[in-house]
C-alpha positions as CSV (number, residue, x, y, z in Angstrom):
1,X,-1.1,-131.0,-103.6
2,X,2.1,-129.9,-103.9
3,X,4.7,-131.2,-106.6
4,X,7.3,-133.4,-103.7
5,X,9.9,-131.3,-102.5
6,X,8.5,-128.1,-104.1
7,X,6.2,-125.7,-102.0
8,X,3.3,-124.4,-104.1
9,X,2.7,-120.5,-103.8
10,X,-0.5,-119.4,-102.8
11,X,-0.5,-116.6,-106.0
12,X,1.6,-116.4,-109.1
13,X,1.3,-113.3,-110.0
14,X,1.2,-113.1,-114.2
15,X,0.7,-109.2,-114.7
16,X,-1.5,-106.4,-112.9
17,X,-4.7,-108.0,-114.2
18,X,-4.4,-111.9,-114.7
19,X,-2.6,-114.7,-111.4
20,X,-3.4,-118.1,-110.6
21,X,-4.7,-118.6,-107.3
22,X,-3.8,-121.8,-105.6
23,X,-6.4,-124.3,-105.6
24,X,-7.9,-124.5,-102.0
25,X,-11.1,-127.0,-102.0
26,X,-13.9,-124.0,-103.4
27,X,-15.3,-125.5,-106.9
28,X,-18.5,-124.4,-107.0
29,X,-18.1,-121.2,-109.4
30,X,-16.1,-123.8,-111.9
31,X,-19.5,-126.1,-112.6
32,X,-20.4,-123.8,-115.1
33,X,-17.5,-124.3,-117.2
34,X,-18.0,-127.9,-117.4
35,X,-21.5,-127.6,-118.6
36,X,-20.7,-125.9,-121.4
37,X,-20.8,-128.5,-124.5
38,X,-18.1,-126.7,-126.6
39,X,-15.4,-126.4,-123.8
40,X,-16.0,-130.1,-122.7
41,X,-15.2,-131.2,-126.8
42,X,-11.9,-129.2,-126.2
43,X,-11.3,-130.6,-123.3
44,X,-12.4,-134.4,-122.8
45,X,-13.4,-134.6,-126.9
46,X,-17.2,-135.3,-125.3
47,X,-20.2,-132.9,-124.7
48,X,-21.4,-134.7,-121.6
49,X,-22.0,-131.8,-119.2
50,X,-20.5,-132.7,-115.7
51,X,-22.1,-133.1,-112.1
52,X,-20.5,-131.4,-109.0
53,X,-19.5,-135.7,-108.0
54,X,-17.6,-135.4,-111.6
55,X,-15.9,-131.9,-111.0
56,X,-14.5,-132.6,-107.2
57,X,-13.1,-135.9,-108.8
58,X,-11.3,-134.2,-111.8
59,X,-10.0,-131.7,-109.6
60,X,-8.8,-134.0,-107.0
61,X,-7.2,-136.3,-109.6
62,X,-5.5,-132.6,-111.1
63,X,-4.5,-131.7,-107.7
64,X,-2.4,-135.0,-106.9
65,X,-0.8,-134.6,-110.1
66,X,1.0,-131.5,-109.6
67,X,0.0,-127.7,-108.7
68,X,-3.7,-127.4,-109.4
69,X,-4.6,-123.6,-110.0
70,X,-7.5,-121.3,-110.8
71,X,-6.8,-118.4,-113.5
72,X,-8.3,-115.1,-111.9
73,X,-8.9,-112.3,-114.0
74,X,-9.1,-108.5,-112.7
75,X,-12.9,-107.4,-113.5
76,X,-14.2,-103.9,-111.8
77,X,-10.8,-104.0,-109.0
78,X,-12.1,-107.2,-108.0
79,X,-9.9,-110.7,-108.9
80,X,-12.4,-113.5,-110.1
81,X,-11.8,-117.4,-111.3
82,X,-12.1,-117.6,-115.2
83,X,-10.2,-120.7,-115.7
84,X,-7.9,-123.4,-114.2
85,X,-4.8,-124.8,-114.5
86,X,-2.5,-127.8,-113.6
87,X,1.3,-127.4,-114.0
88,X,3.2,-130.2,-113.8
89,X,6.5,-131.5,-115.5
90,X,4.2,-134.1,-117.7
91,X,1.1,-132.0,-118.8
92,X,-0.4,-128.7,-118.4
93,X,-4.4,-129.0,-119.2
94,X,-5.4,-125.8,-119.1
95,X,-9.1,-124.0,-119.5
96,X,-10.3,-120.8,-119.9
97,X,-14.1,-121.9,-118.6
98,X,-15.4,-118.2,-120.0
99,X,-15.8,-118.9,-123.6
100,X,-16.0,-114.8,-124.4
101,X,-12.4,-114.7,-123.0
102,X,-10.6,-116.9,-125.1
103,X,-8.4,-116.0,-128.2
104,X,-7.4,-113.3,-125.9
105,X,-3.8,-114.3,-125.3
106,X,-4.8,-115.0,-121.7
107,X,-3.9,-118.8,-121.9
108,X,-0.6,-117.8,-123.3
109,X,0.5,-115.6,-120.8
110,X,-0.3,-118.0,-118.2
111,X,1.6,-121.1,-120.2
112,X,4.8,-118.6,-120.3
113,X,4.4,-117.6,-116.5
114,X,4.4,-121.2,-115.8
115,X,7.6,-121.8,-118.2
116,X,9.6,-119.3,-116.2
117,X,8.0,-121.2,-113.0
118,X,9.3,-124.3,-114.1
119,X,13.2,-122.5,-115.8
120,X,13.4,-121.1,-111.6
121,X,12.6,-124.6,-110.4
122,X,15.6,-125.9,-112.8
123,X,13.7,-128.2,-114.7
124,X,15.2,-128.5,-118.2
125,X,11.7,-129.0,-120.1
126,X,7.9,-129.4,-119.9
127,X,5.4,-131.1,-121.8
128,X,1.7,-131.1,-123.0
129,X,0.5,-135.4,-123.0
130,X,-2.2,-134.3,-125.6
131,X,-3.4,-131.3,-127.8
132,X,-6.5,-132.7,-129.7
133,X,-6.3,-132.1,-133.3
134,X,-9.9,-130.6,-133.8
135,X,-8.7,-127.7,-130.4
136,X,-6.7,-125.7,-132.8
137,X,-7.1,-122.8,-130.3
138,X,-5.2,-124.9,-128.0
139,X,-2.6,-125.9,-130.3
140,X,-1.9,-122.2,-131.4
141,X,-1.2,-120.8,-127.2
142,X,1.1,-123.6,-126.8
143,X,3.2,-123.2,-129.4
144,X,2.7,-119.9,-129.6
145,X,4.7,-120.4,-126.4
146,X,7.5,-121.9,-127.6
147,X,5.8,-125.6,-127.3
148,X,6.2,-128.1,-130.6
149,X,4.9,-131.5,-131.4
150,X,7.1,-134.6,-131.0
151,X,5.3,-137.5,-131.0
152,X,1.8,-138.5,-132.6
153,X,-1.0,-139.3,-129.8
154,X,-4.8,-141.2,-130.3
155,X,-6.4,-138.0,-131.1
156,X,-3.9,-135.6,-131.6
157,X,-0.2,-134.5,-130.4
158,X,2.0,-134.5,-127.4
159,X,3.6,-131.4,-127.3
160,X,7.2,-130.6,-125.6
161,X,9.3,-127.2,-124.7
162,X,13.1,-127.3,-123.9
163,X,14.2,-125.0,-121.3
């Protein structure tokens, strides 16, 4: 869903081999990445592998909280989903669901195409609600993108960038 008053692209285009791709109701590809015991600790700070019931509801709680994307990635001249993305002016939960992609700068380069989204849009800042302290890979692509920590959270830091 659309942030009010702001019409979602279909495709942000990030460079010739990495855009995010509007999210559009297909989820099945994603299960996979929510199985996975290491990406759930990074992202919910649980193993518990989710059902197809848990992933429609994540995404649909994402997707009425600002513009819900997938991360597609240019493999053999072909575009395919590798992550997701929400951006919103309150938090950006991001994943890179293929665990050989990460520490690649990909998350990065999608944080900073969604900084100049927001700087077109006029906003004047953007913030992260929580960076666990144990995802240090998550804490490095955000402020590796300009992003700094302002205010202690239960298990980690919100994170904010001026624009």
């Amino acid at each position: 869903m659309p942030i009010a008053g702001i019409e979602q692209p279909e495709l942000i285009e990030i460079d010739a081999e990495l855009r995010l791709r509007r999210f559009g109701g297909s989820l099945d590809f994603a299960l996979g990445w929510y199985q996975d015991g290491d990406t759930l600790y990074l992202v919910d700070g649980k193993r518990e592998p989710y059902t197809m019931e848990r992933l429609e509801g994540m995404y649909r709680y994402l997707d009425a909280r600002g513009e819900l994307y997938f991360i597609e990635l240019l493999r053999d001249e072909e575009f395919v989903p590798i992550g997701d993305v929400t951006f919103s002016h309150e938090d950006i939960p991001i994943v890179i669901g293929d665990p050989t992609l990460r520490g690649r700068g990909i998350g990065r380069r999608v944080v900073l195409a969604l900084c100049s989204r927001a700087r077109r849009l006029g906003w004047s800042e953007l913030r992260v609600e929580e960076i666990y302290d144990w995802n240090a890979a998550s804490r490095r692509c955000f402020e590796a993108a300009g992003f700094e920590p302002y205010k202690k959270t239960a298990r980690g830091s919100a994170f904010i960038k001026k624009l």
